[in-house]
Backbone as CSV, one residue per row, in Angstrom:
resi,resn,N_x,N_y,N_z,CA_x,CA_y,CA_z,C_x,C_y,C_z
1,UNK,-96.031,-19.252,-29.437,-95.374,-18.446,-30.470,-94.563,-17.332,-29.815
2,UNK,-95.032,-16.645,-28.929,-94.629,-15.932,-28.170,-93.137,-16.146,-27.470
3,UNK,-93.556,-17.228,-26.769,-92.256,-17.840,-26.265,-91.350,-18.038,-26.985
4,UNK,-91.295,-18.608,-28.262,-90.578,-19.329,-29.410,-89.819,-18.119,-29.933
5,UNK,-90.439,-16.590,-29.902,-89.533,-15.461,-30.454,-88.887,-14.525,-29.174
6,UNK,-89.690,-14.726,-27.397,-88.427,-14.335,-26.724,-87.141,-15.639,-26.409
7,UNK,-87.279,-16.712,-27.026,-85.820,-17.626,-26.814,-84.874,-17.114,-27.997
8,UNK,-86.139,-16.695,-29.435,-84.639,-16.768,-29.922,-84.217,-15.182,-29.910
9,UNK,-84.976,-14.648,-29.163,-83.903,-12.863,-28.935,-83.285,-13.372,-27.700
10,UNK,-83.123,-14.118,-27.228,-82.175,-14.149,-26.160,-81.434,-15.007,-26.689
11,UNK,-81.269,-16.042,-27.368,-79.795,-16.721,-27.957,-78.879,-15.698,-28.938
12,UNK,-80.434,-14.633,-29.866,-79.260,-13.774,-30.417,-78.140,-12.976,-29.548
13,UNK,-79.554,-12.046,-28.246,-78.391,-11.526,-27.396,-77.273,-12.553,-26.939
14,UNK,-77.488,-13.604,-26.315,-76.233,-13.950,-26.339,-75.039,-14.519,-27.519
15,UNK,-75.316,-14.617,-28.351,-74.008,-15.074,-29.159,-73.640,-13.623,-29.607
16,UNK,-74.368,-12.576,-29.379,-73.700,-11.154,-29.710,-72.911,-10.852,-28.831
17,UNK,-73.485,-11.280,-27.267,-71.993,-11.182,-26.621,-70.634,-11.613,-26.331
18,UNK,-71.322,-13.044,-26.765,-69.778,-13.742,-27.205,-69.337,-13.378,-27.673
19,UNK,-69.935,-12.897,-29.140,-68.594,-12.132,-29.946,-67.972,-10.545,-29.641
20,UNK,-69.133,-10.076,-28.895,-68.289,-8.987,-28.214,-67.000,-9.026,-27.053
21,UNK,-67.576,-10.664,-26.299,-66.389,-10.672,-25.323,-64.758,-11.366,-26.370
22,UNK,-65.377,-12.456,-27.222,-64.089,-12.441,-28.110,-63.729,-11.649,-28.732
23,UNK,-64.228,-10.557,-29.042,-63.374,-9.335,-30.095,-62.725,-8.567,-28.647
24,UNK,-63.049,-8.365,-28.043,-62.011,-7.751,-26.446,-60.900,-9.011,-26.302
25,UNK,-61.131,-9.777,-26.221,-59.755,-10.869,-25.773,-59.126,-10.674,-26.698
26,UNK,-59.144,-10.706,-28.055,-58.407,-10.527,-29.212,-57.452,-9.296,-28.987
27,UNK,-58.542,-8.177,-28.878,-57.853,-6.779,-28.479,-56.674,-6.963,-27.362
28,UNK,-56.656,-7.397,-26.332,-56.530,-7.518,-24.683,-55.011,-8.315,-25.179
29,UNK,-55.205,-9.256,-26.031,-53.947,-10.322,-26.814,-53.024,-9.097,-27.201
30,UNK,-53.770,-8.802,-28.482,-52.949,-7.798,-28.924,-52.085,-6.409,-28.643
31,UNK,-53.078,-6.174,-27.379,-52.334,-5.059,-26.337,-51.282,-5.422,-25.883
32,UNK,-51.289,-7.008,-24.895,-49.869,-7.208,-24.292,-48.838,-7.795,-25.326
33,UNK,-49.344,-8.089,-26.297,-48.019,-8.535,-27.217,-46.988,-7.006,-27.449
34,UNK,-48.121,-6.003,-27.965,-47.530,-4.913,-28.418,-46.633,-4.470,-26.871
35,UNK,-47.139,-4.661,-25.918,-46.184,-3.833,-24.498,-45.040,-4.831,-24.236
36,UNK,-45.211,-6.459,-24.864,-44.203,-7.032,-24.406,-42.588,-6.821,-25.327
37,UNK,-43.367,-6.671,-26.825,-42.420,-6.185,-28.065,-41.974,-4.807,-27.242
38,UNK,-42.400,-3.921,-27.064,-42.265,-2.592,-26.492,-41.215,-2.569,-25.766
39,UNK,-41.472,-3.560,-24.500,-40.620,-3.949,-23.497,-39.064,-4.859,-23.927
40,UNK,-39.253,-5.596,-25.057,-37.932,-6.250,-25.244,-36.936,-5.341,-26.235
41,UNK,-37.970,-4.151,-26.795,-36.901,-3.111,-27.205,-36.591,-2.552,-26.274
42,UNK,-36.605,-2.140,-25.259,-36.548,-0.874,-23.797,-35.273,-1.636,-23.636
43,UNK,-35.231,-3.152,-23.246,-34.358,-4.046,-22.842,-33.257,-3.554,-23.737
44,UNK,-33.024,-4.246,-24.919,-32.030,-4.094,-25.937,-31.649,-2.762,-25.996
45,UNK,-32.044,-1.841,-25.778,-31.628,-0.279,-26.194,-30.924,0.087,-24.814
46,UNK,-31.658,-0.423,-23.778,-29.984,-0.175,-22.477,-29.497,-1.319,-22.306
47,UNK,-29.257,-2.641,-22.703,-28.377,-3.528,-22.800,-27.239,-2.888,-23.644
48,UNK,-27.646,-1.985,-24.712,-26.546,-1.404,-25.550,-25.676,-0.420,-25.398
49,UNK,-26.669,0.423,-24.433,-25.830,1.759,-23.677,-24.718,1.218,-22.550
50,UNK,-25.538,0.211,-21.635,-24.616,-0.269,-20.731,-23.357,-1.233,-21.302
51,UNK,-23.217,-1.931,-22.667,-22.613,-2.100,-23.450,-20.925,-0.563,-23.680
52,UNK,-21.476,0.017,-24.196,-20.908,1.267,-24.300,-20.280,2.392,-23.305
53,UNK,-21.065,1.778,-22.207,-20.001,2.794,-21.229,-19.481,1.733,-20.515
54,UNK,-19.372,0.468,-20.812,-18.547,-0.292,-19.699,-17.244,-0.444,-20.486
55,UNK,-17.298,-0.308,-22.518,-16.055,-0.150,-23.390,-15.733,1.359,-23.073
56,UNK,-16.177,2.076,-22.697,-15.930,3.203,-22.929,-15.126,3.510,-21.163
57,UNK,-15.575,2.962,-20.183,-14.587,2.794,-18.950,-13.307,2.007,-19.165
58,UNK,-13.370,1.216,-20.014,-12.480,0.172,-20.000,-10.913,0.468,-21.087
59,UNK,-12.127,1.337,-22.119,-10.871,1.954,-22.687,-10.595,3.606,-22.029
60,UNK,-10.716,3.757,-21.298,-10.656,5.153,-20.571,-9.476,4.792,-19.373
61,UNK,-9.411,4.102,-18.710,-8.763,3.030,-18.293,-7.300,2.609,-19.052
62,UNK,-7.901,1.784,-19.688,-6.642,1.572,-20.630,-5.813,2.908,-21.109
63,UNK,-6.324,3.863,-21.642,-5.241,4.496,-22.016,-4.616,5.576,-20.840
64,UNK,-4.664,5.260,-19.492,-4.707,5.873,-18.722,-2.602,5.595,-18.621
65,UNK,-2.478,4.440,-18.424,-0.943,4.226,-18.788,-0.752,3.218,-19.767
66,UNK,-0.512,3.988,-21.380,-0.774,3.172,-22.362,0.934,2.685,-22.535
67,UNK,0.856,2.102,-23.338,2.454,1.358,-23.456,3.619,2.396,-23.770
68,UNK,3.000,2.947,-24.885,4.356,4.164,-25.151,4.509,4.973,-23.636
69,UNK,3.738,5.362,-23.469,3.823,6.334,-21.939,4.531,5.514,-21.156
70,UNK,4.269,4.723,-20.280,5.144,3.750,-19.494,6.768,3.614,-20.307
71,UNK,7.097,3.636,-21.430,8.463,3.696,-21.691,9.181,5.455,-21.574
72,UNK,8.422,6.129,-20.959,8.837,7.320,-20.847,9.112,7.583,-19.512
73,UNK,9.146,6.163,-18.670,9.150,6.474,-17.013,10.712,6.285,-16.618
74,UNK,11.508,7.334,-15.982,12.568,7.252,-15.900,12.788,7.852,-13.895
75,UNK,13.065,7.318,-13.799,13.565,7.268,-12.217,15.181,7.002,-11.687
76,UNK,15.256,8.429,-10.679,16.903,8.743,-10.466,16.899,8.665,-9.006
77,UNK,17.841,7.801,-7.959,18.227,8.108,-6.881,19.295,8.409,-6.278
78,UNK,19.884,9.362,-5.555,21.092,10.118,-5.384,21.158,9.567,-3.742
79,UNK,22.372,9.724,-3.013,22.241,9.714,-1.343,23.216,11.152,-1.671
80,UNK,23.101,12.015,-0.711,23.501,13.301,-0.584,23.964,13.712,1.212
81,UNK,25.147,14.405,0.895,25.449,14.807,2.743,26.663,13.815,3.048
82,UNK,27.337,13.603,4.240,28.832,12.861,4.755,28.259,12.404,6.040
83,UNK,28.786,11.436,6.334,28.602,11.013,7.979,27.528,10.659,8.148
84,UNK,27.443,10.097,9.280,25.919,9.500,9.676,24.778,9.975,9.220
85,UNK,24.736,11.352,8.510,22.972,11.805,8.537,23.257,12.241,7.178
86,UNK,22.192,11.564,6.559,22.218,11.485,5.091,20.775,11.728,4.298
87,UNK,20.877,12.473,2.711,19.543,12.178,2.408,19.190,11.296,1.282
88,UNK,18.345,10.999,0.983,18.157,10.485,-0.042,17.003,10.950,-0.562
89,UNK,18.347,11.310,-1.991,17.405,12.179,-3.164,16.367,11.688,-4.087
90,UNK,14.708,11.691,-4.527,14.320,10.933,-5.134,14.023,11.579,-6.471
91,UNK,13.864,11.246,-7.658,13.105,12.078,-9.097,12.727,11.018,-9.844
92,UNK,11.524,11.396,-10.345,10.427,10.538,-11.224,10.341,11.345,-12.468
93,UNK,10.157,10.895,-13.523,10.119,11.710,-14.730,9.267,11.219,-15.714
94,UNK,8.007,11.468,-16.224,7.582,10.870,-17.558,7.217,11.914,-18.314
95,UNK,6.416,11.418,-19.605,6.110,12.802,-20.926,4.842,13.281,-20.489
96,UNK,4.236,13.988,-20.982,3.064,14.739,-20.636,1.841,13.688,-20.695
97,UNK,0.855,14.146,-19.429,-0.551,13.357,-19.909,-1.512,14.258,-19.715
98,UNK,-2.827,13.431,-19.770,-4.266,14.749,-19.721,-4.655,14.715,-18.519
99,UNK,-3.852,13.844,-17.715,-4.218,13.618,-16.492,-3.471,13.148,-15.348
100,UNK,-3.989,13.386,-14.155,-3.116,13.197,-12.863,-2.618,11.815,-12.707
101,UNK,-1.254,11.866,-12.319,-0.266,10.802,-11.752,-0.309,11.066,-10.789
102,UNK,-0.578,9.603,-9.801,-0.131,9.089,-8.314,0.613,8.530,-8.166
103,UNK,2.469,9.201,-7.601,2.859,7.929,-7.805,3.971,7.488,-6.737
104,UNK,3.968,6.448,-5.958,4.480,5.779,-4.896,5.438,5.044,-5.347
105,UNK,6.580,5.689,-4.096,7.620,4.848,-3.666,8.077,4.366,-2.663
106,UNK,8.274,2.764,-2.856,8.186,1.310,-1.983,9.794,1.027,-1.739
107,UNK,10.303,1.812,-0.708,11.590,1.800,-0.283,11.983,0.484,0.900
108,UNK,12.643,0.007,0.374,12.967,-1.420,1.493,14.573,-0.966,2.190
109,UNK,14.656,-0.707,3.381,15.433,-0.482,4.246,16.057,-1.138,4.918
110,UNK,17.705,-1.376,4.886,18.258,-2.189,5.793,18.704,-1.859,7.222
111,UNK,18.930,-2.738,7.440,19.166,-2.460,9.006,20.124,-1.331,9.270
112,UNK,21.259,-1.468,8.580,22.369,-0.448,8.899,21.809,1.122,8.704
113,UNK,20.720,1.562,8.422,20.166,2.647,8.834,18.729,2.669,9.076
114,UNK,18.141,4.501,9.087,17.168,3.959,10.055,17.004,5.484,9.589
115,UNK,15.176,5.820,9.330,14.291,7.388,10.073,13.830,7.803,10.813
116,UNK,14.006,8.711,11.072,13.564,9.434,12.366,11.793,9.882,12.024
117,UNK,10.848,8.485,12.749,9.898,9.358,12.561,9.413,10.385,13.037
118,UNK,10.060,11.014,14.319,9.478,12.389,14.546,10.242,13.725,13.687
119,UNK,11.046,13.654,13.539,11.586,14.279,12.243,10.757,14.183,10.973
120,UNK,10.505,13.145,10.367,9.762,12.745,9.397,7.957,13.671,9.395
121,UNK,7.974,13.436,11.260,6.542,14.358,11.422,6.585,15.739,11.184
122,UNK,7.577,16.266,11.679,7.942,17.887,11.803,8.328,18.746,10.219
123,UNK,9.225,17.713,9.411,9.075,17.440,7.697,7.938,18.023,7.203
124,UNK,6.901,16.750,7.534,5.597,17.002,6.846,4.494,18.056,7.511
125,UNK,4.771,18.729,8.578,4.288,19.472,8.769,4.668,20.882,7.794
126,UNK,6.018,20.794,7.684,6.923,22.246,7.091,6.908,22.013,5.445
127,UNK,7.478,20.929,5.080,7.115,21.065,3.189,6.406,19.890,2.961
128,UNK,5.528,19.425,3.863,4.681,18.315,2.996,4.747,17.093,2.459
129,UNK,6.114,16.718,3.317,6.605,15.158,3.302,5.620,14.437,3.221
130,UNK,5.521,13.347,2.731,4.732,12.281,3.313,5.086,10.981,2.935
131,UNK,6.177,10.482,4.156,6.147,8.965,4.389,5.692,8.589,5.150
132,UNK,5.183,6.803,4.985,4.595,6.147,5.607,5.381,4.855,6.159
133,UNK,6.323,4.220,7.379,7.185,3.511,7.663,5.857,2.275,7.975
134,UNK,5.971,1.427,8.071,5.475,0.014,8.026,5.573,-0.481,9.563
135,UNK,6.216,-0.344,10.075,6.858,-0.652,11.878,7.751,0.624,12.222
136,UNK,7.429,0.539,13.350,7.999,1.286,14.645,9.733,0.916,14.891
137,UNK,9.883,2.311,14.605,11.839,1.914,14.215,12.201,2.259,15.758
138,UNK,13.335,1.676,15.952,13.804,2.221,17.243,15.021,3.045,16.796
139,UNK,15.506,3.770,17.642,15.982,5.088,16.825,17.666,5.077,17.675
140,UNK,18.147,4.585,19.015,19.068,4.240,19.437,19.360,2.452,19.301
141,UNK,18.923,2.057,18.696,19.504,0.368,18.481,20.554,-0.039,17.622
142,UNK,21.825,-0.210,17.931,22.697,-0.454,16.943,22.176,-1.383,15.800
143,UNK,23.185,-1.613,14.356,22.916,-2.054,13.647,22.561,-3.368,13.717
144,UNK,23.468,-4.247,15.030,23.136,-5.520,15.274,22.246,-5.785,15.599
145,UNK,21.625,-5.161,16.297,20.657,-5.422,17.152,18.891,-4.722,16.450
146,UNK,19.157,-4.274,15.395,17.954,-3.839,14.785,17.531,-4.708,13.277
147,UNK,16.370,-4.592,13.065,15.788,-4.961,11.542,15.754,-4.062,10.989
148,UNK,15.628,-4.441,9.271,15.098,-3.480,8.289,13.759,-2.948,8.516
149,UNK,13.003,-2.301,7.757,11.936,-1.910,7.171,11.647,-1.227,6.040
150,UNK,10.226,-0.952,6.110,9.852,-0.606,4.519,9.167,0.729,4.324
151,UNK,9.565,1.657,3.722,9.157,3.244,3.978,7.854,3.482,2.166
152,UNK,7.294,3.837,2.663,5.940,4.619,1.777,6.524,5.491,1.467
153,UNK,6.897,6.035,0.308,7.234,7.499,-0.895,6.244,8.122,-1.183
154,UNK,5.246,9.344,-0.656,3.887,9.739,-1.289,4.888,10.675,-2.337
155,UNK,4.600,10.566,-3.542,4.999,11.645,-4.229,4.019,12.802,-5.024
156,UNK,4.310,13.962,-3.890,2.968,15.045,-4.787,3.852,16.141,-6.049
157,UNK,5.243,16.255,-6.078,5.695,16.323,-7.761,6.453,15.480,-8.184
158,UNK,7.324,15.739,-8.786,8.529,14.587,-9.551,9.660,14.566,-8.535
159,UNK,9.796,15.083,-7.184,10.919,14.728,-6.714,10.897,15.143,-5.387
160,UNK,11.719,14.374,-4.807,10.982,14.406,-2.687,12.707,13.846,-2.276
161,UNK,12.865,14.537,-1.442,14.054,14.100,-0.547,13.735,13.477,1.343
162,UNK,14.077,12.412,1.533,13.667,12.017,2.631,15.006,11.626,3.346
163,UNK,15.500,12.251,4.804,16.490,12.503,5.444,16.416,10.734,6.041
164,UNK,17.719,10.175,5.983,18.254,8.689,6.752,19.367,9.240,7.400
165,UNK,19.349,8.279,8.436,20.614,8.260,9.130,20.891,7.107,9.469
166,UNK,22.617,6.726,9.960,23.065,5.995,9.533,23.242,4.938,11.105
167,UNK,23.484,3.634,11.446,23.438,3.175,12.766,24.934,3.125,13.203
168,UNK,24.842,2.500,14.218,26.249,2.397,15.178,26.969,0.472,14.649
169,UNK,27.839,0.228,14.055,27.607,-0.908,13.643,28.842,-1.442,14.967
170,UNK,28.733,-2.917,14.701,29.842,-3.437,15.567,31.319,-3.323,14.998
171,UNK,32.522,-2.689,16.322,33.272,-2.646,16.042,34.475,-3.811,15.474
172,UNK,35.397,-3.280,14.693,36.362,-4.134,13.335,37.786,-3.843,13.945
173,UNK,38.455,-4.905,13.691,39.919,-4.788,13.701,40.448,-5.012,12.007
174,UNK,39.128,-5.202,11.321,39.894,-5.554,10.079,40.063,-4.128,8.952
175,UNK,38.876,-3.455,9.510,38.496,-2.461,8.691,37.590,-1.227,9.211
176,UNK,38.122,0.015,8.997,37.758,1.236,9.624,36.028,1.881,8.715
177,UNK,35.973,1.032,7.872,34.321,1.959,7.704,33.849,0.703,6.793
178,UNK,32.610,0.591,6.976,31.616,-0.061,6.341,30.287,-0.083,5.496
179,UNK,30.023,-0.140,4.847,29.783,-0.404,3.713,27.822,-0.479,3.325
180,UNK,26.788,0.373,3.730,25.778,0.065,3.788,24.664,0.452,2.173
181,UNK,24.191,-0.868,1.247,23.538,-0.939,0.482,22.218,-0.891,0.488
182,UNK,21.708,0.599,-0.312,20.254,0.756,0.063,19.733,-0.028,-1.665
183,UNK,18.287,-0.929,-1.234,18.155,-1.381,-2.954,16.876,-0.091,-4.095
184,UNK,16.934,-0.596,-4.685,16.683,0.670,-5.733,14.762,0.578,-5.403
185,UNK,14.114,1.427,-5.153,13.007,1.248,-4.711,12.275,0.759,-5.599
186,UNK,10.701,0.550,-5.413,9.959,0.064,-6.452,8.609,1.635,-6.829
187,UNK,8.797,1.349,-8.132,7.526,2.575,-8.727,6.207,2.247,-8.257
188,UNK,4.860,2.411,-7.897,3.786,2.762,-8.154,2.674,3.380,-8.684
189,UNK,2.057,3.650,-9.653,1.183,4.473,-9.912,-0.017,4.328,-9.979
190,UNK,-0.866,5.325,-10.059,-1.893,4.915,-10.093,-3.144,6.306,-10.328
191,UNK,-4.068,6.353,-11.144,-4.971,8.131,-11.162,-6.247,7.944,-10.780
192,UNK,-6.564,9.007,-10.169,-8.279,9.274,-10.255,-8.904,9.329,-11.435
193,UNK,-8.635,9.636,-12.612,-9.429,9.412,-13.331,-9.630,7.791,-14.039
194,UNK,-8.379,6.908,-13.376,-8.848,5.474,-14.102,-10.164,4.861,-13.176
195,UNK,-11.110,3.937,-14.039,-11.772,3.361,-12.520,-11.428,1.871,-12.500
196,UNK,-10.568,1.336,-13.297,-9.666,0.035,-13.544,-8.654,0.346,-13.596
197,UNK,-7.350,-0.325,-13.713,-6.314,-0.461,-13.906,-5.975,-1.455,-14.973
198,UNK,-5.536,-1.525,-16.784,-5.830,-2.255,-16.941,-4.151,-2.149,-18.211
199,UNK,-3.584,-3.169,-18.992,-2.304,-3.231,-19.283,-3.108,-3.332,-20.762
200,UNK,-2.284,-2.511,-21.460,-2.845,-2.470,-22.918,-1.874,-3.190,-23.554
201,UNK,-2.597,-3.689,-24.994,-1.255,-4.579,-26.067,-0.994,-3.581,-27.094
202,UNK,-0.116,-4.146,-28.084,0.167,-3.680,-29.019,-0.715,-3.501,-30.198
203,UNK,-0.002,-3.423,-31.296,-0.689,-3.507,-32.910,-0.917,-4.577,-32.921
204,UNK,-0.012,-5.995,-32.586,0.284,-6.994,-33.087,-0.451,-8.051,-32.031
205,UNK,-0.962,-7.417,-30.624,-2.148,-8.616,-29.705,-1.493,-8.591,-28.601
206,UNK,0.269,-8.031,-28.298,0.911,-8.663,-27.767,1.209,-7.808,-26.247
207,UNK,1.504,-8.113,-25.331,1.332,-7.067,-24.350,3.212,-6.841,-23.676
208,UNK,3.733,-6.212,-24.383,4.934,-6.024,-24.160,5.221,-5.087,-22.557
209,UNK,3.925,-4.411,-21.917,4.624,-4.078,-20.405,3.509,-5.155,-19.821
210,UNK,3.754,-6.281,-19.774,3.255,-7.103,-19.279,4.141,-7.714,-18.052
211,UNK,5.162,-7.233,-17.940,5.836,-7.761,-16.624,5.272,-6.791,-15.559
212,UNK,4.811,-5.677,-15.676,4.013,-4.898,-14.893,2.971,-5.464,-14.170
213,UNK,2.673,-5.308,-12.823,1.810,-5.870,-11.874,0.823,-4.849,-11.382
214,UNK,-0.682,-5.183,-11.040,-1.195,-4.914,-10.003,-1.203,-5.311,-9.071
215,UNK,-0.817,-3.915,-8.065,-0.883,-4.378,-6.648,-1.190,-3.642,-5.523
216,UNK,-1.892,-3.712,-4.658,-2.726,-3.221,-3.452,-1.723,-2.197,-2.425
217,UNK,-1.598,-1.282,-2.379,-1.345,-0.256,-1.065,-2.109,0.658,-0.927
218,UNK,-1.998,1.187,0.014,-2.220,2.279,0.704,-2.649,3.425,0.088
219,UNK,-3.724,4.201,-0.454,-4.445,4.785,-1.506,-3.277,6.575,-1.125
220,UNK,-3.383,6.689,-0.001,-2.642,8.005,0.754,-1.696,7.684,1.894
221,UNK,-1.300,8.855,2.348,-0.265,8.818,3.499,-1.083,8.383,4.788
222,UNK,-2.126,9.003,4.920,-3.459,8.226,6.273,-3.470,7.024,6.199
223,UNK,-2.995,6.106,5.156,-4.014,4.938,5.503,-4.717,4.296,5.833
224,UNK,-5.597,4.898,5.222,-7.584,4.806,5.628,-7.894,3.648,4.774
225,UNK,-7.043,3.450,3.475,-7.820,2.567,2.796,-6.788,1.995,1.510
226,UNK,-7.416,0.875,0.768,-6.368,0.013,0.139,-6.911,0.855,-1.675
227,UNK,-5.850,0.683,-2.396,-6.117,1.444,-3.918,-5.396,0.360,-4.842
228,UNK,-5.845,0.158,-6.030,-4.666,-0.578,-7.086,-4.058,0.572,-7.453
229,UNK,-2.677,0.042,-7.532,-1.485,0.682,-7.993,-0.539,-0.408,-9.303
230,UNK,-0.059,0.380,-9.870,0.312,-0.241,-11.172,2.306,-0.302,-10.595
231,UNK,2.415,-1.356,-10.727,3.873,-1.373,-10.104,4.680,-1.918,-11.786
232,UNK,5.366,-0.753,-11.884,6.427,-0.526,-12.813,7.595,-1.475,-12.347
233,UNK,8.215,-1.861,-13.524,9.489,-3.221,-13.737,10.486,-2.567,-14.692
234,UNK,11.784,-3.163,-14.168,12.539,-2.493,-15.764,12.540,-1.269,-15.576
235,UNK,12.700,-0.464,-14.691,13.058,1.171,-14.749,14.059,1.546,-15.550
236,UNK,14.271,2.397,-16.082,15.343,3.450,-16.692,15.847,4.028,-15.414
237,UNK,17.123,4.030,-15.357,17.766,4.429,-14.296,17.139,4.246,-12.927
238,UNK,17.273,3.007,-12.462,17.036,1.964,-11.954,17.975,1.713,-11.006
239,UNK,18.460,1.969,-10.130,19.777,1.559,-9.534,19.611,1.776,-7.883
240,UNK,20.617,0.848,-7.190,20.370,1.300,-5.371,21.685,2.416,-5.396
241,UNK,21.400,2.752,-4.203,22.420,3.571,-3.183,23.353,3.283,-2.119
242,UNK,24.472,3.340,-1.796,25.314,2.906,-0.805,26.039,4.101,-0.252
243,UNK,26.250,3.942,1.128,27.172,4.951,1.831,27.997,3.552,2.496
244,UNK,28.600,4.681,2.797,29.859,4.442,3.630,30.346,5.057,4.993
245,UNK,30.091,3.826,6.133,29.555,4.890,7.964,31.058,4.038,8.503
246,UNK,31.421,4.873,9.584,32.529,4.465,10.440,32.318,3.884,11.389
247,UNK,33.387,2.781,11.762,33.383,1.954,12.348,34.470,1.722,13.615
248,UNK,34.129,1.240,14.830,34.822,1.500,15.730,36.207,0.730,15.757
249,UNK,37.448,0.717,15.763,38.696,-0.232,15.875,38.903,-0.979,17.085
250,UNK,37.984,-2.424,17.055,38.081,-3.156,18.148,39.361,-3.151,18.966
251,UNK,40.937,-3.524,18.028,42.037,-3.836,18.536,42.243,-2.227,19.404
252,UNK,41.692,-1.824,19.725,42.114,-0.383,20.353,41.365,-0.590,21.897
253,UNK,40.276,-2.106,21.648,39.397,-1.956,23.099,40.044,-1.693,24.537
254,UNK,40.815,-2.221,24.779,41.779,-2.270,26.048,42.488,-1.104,26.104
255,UNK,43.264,-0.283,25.022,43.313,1.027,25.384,42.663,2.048,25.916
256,UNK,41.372,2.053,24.817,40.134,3.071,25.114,39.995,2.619,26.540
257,UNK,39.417,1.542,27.154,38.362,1.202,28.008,39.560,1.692,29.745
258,UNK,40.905,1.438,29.214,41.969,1.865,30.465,42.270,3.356,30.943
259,UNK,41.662,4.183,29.401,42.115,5.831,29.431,40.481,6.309,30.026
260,UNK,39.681,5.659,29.615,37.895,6.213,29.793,37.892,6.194,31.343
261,UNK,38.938,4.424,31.808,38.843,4.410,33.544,39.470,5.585,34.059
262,UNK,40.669,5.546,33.531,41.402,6.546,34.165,41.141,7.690,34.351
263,UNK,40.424,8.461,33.293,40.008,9.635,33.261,39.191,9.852,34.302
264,UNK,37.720,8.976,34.473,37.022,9.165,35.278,37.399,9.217,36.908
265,UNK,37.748,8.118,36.950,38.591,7.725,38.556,39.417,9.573,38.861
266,UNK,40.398,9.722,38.202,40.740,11.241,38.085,39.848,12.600,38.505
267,UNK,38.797,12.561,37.903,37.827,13.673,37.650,36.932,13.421,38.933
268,UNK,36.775,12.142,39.285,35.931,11.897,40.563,36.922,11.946,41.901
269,UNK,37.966,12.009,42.072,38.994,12.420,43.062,39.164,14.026,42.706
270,UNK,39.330,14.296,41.965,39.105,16.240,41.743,37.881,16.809,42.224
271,UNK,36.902,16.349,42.003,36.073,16.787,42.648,35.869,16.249,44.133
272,UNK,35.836,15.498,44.579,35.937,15.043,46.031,36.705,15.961,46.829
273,UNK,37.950,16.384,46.221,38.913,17.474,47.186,38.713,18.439,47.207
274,UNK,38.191,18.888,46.174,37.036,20.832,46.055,36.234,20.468,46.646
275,UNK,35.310,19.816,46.830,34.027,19.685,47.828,34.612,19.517,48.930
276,UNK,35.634,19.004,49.316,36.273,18.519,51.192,36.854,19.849,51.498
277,UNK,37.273,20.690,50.246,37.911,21.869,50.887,37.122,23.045,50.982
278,UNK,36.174,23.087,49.882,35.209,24.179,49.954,33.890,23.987,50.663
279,UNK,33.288,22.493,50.348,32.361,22.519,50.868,31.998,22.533,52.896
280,UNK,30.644,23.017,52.749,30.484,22.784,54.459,29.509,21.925,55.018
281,UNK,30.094,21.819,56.090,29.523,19.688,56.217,28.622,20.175,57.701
């Protein structure tokens, strides 16, 4: 009898603990459901923020050069000065913004002239020039005998003058001066406050400065490093530059080259007879 009532206090204790260990698993269920619900709101609530500041970069961005603004970009180039050493005048012009313009000019250079980059250095030491030439110009090479290149415009206001000069071209019997076409440079821009570069549309879907490009240069005058720049098309006053440099009159060669002998031959017998008479041997 004895026995018969400690078996069944020990089957009670145990099915009391069963149900104590199943009312904990139940609990233990219900805990991680609630942290996993918990957790897929945490998710969704910065899926939504990061949502919001990537529209909120993107249109920050965008209106950085919105369409009306870009039709307010007007660009003027002048050449200024006579004779071989010339400048060329630059001015950029748009309407007001809330924020800083960077903006570069991509000058393509023909052979028939040429900058002086140590001039160019001494410039930017005194008002703050800053071009950037692409290759190493040689600075006595006639026109024949030299290439173009391509000059960097840093522009820190609306207008920068950068000194050219003009080469030695081959001499003409047909014609006393010739004729050198500079082409109309290309715009760049680009701000610190965009962190894209990005072309906005209209009312209507349609992206009317869409001939506008991104494209990669040179962030500064150092060139330490590459930046997008927004390259403007279709300028308003838009146009190249030409001078006009002198040229030597071939049909004159045999004159010149008989008076240059003569002279010298002359001047080197003048002196030979002052030295034989004055000098002591």
């Amino acid at each position: 009898m004895g026995t018969q009532r400690e078996f069944s206090a020990t089957l009670i204790g145990a099915l009391h603990q069963k149900d104590v260990i199943g009312h904990g698993s139940k609990h233990l269920e219900l805990g991680l459901e609630h942290e996993r619900g918990s957790m897929m709101v945490y998710l969704y609530l910065l899926a939504t923020v990061l949502c919001f500041i990537h529209h909120g970069n993107a249109q920050e961005a965008d209106d950085c050069f919105p369409t009306e603004w870009l039709k307010s970009l007007v660009i003027s180039v002048n050449i200024s000065k006579a004779g071989f050493h010339r400048d060329l005048e630059y001015s950029v012009y748009w309407s007001e913004t809330d924020h800083d313009v960077k903006a570069l000019l991509v000058q393509k250079m023909p052979s028939g002239v040429y900058m002086d980059e140590y001039q160019l250095e001494t410039l930017r030491h005194d008002t703050g020039l800053e071009v950037l030439l692409d290759s190493k110009v040689d600075l006595e090479a006639p026109e024949y005998l030299s290439s173009g290149f391509t000059a960097l415009v840093f522009l820190s206001g609306n207008a920068v003058t950068v000194p050219v000069h003009g080469r030695y071209h081959r001499p003409s019997d047909t014609h006393s001066h010739v004729t050198v076409d500079i082409q109309p440079p290309r715009l760049l821009l680009r701000s610190d406050q965009c962190t894209s570069i990005l072309i906005s549309t209209d009312s209507e879907g349609e992206t009317p400065n869409a001939q506008h490009t991104v494209v990669e240069a040179p962030c500064t005058f150092r060139n330490e490093s590459f930046c997008l720049w927004l390259e403007i098309q279709d300028l308003k006053g838009s146009a190249g530059v030409s001078l006009e440099l002198p040229v030597g009159d071939s049909s004159k060669t045999t004159c010149v080259c008989v008076v240059t002998l003569l002279t010298t031959t002359l001047c080197c017998v003048y002196l030979l007879i002052v030295i034989w008479r004055h000098g002591t041997f």
